[in-house]
C-alpha positions in Angstrom: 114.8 115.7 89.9 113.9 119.0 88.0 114.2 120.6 91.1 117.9 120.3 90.8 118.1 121.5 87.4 119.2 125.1 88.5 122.2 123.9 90.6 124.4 122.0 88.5 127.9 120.3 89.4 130.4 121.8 87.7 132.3 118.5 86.3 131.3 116.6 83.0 127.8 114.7 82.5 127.5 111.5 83.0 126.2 109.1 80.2 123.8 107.1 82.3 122.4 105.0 79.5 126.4 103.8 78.7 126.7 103.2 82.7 123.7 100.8 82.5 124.5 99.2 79.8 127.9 98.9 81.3 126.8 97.4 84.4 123.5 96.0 83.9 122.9 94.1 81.5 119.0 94.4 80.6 120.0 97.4 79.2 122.2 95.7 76.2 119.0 95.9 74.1 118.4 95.6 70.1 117.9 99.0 68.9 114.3 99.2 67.3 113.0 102.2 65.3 109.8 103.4 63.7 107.1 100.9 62.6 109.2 97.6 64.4 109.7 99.6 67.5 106.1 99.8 67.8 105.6 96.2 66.3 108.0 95.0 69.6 105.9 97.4 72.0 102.9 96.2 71.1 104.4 92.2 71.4 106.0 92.9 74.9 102.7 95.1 76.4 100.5 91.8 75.4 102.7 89.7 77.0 102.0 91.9 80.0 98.1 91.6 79.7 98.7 87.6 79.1 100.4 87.4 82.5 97.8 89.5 83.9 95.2 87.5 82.3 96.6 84.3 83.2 97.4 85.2 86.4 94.3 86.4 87.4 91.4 84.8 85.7 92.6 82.0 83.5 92.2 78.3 85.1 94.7 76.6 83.3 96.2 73.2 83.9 99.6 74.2 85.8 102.0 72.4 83.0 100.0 74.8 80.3 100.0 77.7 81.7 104.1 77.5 82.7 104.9 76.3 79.3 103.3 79.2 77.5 105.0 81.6 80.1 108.3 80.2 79.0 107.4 80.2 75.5 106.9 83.7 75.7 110.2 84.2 77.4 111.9 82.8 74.7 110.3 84.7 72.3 110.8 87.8 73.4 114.8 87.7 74.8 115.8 87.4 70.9 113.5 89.8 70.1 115.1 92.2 72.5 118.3 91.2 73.1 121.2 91.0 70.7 123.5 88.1 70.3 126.1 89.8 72.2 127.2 93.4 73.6 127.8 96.1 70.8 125.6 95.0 68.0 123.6 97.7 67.9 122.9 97.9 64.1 119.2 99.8 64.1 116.3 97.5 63.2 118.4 94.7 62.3 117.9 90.7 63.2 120.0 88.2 62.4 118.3 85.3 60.4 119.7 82.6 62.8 118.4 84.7 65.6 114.9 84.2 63.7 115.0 80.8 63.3 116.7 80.3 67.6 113.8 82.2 68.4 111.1 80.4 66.5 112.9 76.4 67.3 112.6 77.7 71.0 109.3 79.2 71.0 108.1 76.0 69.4 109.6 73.6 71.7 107.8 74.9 74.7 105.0 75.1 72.3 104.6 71.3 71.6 104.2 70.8 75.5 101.9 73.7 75.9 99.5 71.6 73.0 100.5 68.3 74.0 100.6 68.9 77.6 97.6 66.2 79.1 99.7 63.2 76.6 103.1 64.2 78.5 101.7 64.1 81.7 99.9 60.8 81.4 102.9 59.0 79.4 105.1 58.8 82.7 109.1 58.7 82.5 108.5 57.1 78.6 109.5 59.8 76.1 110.3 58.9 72.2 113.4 60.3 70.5 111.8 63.1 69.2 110.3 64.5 72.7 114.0 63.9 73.5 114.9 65.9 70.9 112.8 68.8 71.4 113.6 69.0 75.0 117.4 69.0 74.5 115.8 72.2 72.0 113.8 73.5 74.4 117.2 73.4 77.1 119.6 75.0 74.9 117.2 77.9 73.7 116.4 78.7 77.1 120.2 78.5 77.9 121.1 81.2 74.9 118.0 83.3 76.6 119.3 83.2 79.8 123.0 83.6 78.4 121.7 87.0 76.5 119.5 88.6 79.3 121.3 87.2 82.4 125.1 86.3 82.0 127.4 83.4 81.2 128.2 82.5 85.2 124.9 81.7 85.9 124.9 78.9 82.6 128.6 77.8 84.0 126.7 76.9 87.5 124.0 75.2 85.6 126.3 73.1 83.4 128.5 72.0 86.3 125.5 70.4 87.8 124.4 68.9 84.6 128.0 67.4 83.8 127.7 66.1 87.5 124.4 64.2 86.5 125.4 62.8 83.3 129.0 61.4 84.3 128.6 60.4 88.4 125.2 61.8 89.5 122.7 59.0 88.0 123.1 55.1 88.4 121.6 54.6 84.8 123.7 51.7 82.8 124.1 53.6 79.4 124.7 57.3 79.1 121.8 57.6 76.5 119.4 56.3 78.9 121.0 59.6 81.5 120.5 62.0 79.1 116.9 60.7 78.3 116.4 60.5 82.1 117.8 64.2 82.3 116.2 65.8 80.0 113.0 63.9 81.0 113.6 65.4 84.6 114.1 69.1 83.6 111.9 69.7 80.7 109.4 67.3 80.7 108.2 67.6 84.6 107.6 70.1 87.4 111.1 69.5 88.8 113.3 71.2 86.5 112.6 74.7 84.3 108.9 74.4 85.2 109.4 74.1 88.9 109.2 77.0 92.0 111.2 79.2 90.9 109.3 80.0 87.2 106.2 78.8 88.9 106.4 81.8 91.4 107.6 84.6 88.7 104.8 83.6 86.6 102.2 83.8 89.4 103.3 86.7 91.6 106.5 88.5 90.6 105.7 89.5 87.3 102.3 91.3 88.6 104.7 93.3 91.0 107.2 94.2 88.2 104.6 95.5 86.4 102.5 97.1 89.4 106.8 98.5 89.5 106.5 99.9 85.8 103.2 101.8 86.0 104.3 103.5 89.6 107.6 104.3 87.8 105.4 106.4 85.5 103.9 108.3 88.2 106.8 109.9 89.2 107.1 108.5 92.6 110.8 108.0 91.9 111.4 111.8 92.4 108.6 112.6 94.7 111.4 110.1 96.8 114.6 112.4 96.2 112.7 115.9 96.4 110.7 114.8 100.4 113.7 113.3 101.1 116.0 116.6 99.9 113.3 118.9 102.2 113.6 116.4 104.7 117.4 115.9 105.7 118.7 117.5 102.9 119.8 120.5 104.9 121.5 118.7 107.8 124.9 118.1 108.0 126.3 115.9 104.9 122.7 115.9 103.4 122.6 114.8 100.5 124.2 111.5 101.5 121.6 111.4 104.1 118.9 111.9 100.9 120.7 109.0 99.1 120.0 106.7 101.9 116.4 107.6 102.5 115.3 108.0 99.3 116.4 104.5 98.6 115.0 103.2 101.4 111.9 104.5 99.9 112.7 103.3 96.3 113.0 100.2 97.8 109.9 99.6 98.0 109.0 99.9 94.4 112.6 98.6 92.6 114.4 95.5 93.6 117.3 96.3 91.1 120.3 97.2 92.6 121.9 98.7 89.6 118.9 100.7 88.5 118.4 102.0 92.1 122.4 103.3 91.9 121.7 104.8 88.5 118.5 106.3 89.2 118.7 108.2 92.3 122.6 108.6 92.0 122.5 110.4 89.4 121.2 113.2 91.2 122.6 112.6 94.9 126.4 111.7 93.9 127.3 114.6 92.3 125.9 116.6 94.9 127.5 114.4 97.8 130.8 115.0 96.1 129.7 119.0 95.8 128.8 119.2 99.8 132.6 117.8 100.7 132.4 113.6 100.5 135.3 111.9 98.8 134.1 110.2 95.4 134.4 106.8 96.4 132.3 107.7 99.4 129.6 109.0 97.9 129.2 106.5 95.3 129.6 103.8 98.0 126.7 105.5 100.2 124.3 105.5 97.2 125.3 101.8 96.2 125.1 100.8 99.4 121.3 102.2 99.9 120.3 101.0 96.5 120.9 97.6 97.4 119.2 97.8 100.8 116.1 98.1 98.0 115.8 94.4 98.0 115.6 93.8 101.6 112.9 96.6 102.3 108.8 95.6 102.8 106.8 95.9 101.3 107.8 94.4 98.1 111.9 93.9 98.7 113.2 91.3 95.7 111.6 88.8 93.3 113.5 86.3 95.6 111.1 86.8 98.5 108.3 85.9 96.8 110.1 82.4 96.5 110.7 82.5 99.7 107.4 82.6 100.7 106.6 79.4 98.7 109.5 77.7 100.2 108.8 78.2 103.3 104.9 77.7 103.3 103.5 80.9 104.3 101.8 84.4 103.5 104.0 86.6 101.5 102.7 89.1 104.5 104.6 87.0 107.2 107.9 87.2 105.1 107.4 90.8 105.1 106.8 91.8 108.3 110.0 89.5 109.6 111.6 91.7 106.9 110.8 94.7 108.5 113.4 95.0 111.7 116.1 93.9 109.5 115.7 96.2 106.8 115.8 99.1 109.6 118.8 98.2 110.9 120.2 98.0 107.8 119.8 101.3 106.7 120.3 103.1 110.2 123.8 101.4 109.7 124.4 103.2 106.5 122.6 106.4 108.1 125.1 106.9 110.6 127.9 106.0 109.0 127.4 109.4 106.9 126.8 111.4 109.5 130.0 109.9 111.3 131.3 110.4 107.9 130.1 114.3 107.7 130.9 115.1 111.3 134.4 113.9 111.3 135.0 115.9 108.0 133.0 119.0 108.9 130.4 118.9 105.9 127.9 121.2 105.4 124.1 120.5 104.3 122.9 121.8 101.1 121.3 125.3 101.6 118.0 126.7 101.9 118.3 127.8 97.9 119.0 124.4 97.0 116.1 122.7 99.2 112.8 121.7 97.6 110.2 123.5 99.6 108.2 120.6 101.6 104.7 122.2 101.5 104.2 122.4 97.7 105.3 118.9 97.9 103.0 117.5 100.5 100.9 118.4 98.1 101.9 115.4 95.8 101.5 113.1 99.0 98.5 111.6 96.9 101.6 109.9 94.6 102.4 107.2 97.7 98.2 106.1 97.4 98.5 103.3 95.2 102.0 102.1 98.0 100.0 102.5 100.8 97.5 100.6 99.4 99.3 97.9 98.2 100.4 97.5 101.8 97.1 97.7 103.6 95.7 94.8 100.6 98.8 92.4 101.5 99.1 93.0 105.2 95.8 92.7 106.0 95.2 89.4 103.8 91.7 91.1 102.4 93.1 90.0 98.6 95.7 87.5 97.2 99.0 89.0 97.0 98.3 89.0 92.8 95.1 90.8 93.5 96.5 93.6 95.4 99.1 94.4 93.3 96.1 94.2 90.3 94.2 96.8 92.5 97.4 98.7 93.0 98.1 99.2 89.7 94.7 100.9 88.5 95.9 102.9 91.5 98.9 104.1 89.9 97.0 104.5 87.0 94.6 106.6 88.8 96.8 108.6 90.3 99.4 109.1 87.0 95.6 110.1 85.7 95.0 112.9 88.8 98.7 114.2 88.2 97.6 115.6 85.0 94.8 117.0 86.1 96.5 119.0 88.5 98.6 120.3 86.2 98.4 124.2 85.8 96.2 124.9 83.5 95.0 121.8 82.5 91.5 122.9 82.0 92.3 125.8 80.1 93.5 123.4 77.6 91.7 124.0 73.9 89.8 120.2 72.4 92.8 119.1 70.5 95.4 119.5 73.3 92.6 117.5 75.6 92.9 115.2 72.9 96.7 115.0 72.7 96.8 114.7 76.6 95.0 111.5 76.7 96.7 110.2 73.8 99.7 110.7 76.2 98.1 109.4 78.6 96.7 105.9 76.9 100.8 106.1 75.2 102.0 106.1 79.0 99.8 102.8 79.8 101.1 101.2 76.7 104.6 102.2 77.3 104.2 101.1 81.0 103.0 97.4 80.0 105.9 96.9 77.8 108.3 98.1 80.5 107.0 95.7 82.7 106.9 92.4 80.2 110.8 93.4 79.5 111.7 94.1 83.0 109.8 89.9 83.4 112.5 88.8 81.2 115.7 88.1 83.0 114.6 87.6 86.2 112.2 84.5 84.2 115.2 83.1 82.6 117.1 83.0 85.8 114.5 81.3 87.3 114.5 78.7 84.3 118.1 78.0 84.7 117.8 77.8 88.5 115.2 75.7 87.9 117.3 73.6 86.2 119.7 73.8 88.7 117.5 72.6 91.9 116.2 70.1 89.5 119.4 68.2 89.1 120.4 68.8 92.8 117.1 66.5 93.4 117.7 64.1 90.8 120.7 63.4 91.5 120.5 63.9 95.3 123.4 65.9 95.5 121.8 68.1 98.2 122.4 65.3 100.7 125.7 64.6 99.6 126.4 68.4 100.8 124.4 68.4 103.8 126.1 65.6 105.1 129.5 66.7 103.9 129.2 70.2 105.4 127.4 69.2 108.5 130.5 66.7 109.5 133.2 69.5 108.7 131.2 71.7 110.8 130.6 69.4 113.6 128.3 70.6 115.7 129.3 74.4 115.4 126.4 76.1 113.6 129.0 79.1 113.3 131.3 77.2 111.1 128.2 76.4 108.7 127.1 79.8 108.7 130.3 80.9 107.8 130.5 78.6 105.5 127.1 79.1 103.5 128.0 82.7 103.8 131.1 82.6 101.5 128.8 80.2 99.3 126.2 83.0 98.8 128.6 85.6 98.3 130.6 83.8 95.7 127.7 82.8 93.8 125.9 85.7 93.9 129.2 87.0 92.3 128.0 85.5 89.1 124.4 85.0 89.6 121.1 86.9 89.8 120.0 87.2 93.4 116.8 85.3 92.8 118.7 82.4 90.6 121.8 82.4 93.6 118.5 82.2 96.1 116.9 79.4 94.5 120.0 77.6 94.2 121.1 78.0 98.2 118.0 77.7 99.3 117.8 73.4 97.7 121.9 73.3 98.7 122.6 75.0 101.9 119.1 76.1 103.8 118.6 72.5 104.7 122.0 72.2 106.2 121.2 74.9 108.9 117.6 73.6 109.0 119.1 70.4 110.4 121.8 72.7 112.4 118.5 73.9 114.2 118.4 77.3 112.6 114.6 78.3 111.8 113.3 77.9 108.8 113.0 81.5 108.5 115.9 82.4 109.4 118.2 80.1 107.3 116.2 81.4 104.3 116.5 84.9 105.0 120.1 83.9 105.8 120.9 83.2 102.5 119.1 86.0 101.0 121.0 88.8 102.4 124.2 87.0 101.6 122.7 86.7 98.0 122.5 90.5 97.9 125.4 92.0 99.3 127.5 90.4 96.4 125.9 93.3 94.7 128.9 95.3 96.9 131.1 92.5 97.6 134.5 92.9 95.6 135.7 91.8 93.2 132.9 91.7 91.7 130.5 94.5 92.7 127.9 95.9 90.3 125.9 98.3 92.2 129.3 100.0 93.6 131.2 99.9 90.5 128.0 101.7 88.4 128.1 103.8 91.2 132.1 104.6 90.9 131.1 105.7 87.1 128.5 108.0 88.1 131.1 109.3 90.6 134.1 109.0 89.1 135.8 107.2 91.6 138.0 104.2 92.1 135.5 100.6 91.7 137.7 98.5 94.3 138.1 101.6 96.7 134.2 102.0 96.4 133.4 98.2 96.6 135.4 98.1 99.6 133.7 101.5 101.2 130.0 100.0 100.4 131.0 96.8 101.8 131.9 98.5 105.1 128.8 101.1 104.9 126.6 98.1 104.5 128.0 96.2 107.9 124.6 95.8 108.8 123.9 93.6 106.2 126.8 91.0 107.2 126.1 91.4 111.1 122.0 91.0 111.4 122.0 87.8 109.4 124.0 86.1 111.9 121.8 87.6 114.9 118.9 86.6 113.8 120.0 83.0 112.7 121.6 82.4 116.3 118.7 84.2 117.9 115.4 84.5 115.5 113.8 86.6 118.1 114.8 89.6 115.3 112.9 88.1 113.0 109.8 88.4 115.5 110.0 84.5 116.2 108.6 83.5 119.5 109.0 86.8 120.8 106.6 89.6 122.7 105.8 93.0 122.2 108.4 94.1 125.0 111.4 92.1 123.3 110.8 93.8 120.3 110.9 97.8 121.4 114.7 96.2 123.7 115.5 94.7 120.5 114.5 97.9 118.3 116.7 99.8 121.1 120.0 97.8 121.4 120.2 96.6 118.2 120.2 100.8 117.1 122.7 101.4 119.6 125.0 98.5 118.7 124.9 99.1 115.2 125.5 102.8 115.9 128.9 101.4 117.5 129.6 99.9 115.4 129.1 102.1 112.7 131.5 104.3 115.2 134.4 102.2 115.2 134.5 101.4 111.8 134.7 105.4 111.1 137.0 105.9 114.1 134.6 108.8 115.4 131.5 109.8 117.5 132.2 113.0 119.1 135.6 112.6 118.1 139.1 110.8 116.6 138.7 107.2 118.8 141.9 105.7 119.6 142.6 102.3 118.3 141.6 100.3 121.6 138.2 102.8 121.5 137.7 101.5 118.4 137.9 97.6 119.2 136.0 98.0 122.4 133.3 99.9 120.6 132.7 97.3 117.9 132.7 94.2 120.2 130.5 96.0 122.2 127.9 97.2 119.1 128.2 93.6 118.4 127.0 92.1 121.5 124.3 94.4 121.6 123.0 93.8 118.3 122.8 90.2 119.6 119.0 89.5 121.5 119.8 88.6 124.8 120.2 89.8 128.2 123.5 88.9 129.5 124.8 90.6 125.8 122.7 93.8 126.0 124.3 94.0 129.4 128.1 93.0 128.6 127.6 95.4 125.1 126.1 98.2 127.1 128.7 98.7 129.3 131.6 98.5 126.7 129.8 101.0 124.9 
């Protein structure tokens, strides 16, 4: 990004920080100063090197091992979080804050030292393990309420109303609420289930592996290869925006912080080149969500869905791969349509990053390209190789200073400052990963919850069968159906929670439609993300329209239709899972690979009503249905889409 230093907009800085804070709301964090800033730094780096500990080396029993995760979680949301947006009084901590955070911390406590007695006493709990569970709910309900939202609790307390008045047959309601709170605190089916399982096992080593490659500066390595790349070609730096976040993609799964990040730079100088704001903040929102669906590491979600679905984390992101690809040559396209119809120029060759000095950084992508050699190849565990990768990123962060000019014409004491920096950077780097654990943890907790009651109460087949007779036997009408469930509740919820929770509600309802397994879970998880774009509520557009200064609902609406991709392939590849490479050869693939390209690129087409120029209205319709068929695997479609192309 300092490459861009030089050329300037001329319009007024944006405040980044307020547009996180606005939008995302990890960043609505207690202000810590001095000695207690480093005090918190120190507490959030160990929880870091517990999780890598634990995850790595320590044999716990299961129920130990979650309960202390959890613990921690509590812990550390009121230390980091305030009890609402705004109170931002500097080293200041409410006493009732102190004593929430030490009655939750010790709830999860008593099971972490009384967990072999809870697991051999069955469904008998006294009062008091009542007591502390109903603690142990509500603590984790105000973490979850500071870190993650209110919807998200609103979902979870729906489900639990449900149990309490119609869901269980229990004669007395004191025996349902022991039975509930049995259920979801004191077993493996409610907080401690998959979904906190997972995070603690697998996702929080990536988030960290995240953190320390963060630090290396891989972010704008990204931006500048990208800028030297295509920054030059017409409407450029909309083309950056997309390929730099298909990079960034692999590192972040944070649709906001992608937006923020790299838009920052690539807005304003989408909006200096000729695009419309609400364009250009649409293109970049649009590419920063794509982060989640992009191998190698996409979002915490996948992870879950490998456990669900009972295979390699590898498998999921291979299938991931042709999807993703489509995705973002949808958005690609778009902005060229988008440049060519409009007659935009590229930046110029003053403005361009020269590419040689910056192969010359190409070492920065090492400790990427091995984490996906590790996974793909299946040498190492999946928490191994991001282990590995991060003393590669800590490796390379190391050879970056190195090569710094001049480095070793440095006198003792600036040698010695240097790797105080450097040990600083590691620290730093550890605590940014244990905060970044902390609300995708607590939506996991609550979703946990959520699936929990679903299962207790056997609410899932209630649905199933509900859904499955409205839809007869139209798989369409279901997928429609789960679609508008995703996207609504991924209006309120965390992509990983709004997974967790379609994935025990609606997956099994196409399973039984005869959609792959596969393919109904990926289903749901692109639905889950594109309510990141999906008005009215739309986070990673609307930070987007502040970094712009655009209209939100005109850019929601924009990204929505740059991001076409996303609400086309899932239905392909659930009607036809040959895209997901199921039961398919190497020669499908490379006609898949091709039509799907060309169909999306007509689509793309008709929805900008250009290609080589203005399309009349019945161009336009022709051009769509066709890009449609084509998208769709199959002969007689490739054939019928073809030739309306």
């Amino acid at each position: 990004m300092a490459l861009f230093k030089k050329k300037t907009v001329t319009e007024e800085p944006m405040d980044l920080e307020s547009v996180m804070k606005k939008y995302d709301r990890e960043s609505n964090v207690r202000i810590w100063e001095g000695a207690p800033k480093i005090v918190v730094t120190c507490i959030l780096a160990a929880f870091s090197l517990f999780c890598l500990y634990v995850t790595l080396f320590a044999t716990w029993l299961e129920e130990l091992r979650l309960t202390t995760f959890v613990a921690w979680i509590v812990m550390l949301v009121f230390l980091v979080f305030p009890v609402k947006k705004g109170q931002q009084k500097v080293n200041h901590m409410p006493w009732h804050d102190l004593v929430a955070m030490i009655l939750g911390t010790a709830a999860f406590l008593y099971y972490t030292f009384n967990a072999e007695s809870i697991i051999h006493q069955g469904s008998k709990f006294e009062v008091y393990q009542i007591i502390i569970g109903i603690i142990g709910i509500l603590a984790l309900a105000e973490v979850c309420r500071r870190s993650v939202g209110l919807p998200i609790l609103i979902v979870a307390g729906c489900f639990i109303v449900y149990a309490l008045v119609w869901g269980l047959n229990n004669p007395s309601f004191g025996r349902r609420i022991t039975r509930t709170v049995g259920q979801l605190f004191f077993t493996k089916e409610g907080i401690f289930s998959t979904p906190v399982n997972v995070c603690s096992k697998f996702i929080v080593v990536f988030i960290i592996f995240g953190a320390f490659l963060e630090r290396t500066g891989i972010g704008e390595f990204f931006i500048n290869i990208s800028n030297s790349v295509v920054g030059g070609f017409s409407g450029g730096p909309a083309k950056v925006a997309v390929v730099a976040s298909a990079f960034e993609g692999m590192v972040s799964g944070s649709s906001v912080a992608n937006t923020v990040g790299s838009g920052s730079v690539t807005i304003p100088l989408m909006k200096k080149t000729g695009y419309k704001p609400e364009f250009a903040a649409a293109a970049e929102a649009s590419a920063s969500t794509g982060g989640q669906i992009m191998p190698p590491i996409l979002g915490a979600a996948a992870f879950l869905m490998a456990d669900f679905v009972g295979v390699p984390y590898s498998n999921i992101a291979v299938r991931a791969i042709l999807p993703a690809v489509l995705y973002f040559a949808g958005i690609f396209i778009t902005v060229h349509l988008e440049a060519k119809k409009h007659n935009l120029r590229g930046l110029s060759k003053e403005e361009l990053p020269q590419l040689k000095p910056l192969l010359k950084q190409i070492y920065l992508l090492a400790p990427l390209v091995l984490l996906v050699y590790l996974v793909s190849t299946n040498q190492k565990s999946i928490q191994y190789a991001a282990a590995i990768s991060i003393v590669a990123a800590i490796f390379v962060s190391a050879l970056s200073r190195l090569l710094k000019p001049g480095f070793f014409k440095q006198s003792g004491r600036e040698y010695l400052c240097e790797l105080a920096d450097f040990g600083k950077m590691i620290w730093e780097a550890l605590a940014s990963g244990g905060q970044g654990m902390i609300t995708v943890a607590a939506a996991c907790g609550i979703a946990g919850i959520i699936s929990g009651t679903i299962t207790m109460t056997g609410l899932a087949n209630v649905l199933i069968n509900g859904i499955v007779a409205l839809a007869g036997n139209h798989v369409i009408i279901a997928l429609v159906l789960t679609m508008l469930c995703c996207i609504v509740l991924g209006m309120g919820v965390p992509t990983t929670a709004n997974y967790c929770i379609m994935a025990a509600t609606c997956v099994p309802i196409l399973i039984k439609m005869n959609v792959p397994d596969v393919a109904a879970h990926f289903f749901v998880f692109y639905f889950g993300i594109v309510a990141d774009l999906t008005p009215p509520v739309a986070l990673a557009a609307y930070a987007g329209a502040a970094i712009g200064q655009a209209s939100p609902i005109k850019t929601a609406f924009t990204a929505t239709k740059l991001a076409i991709g996303a609400f086309l392939v899932p239905y392909v590849f659930a009607l036809n899972p040959a895209m997901l490479l199921i039961d398919t050869s190497a020669g499908e693939i490379i006609l898949i690979c091709i039509t799907s390209l060309v169909g999306i690129f007509a689509v793309s087409a008709a929805l900008e009503g250009w290609i080589f120029g203005h399309m009349k209205w019945y161009e336009r319709i022709i051009s769509a249905v066709g890009g449609i068929l084509l998208v769709d695997p199959g002969i007689l479609t490739d054939a019928a889409g073809l030739t309306m192309v």
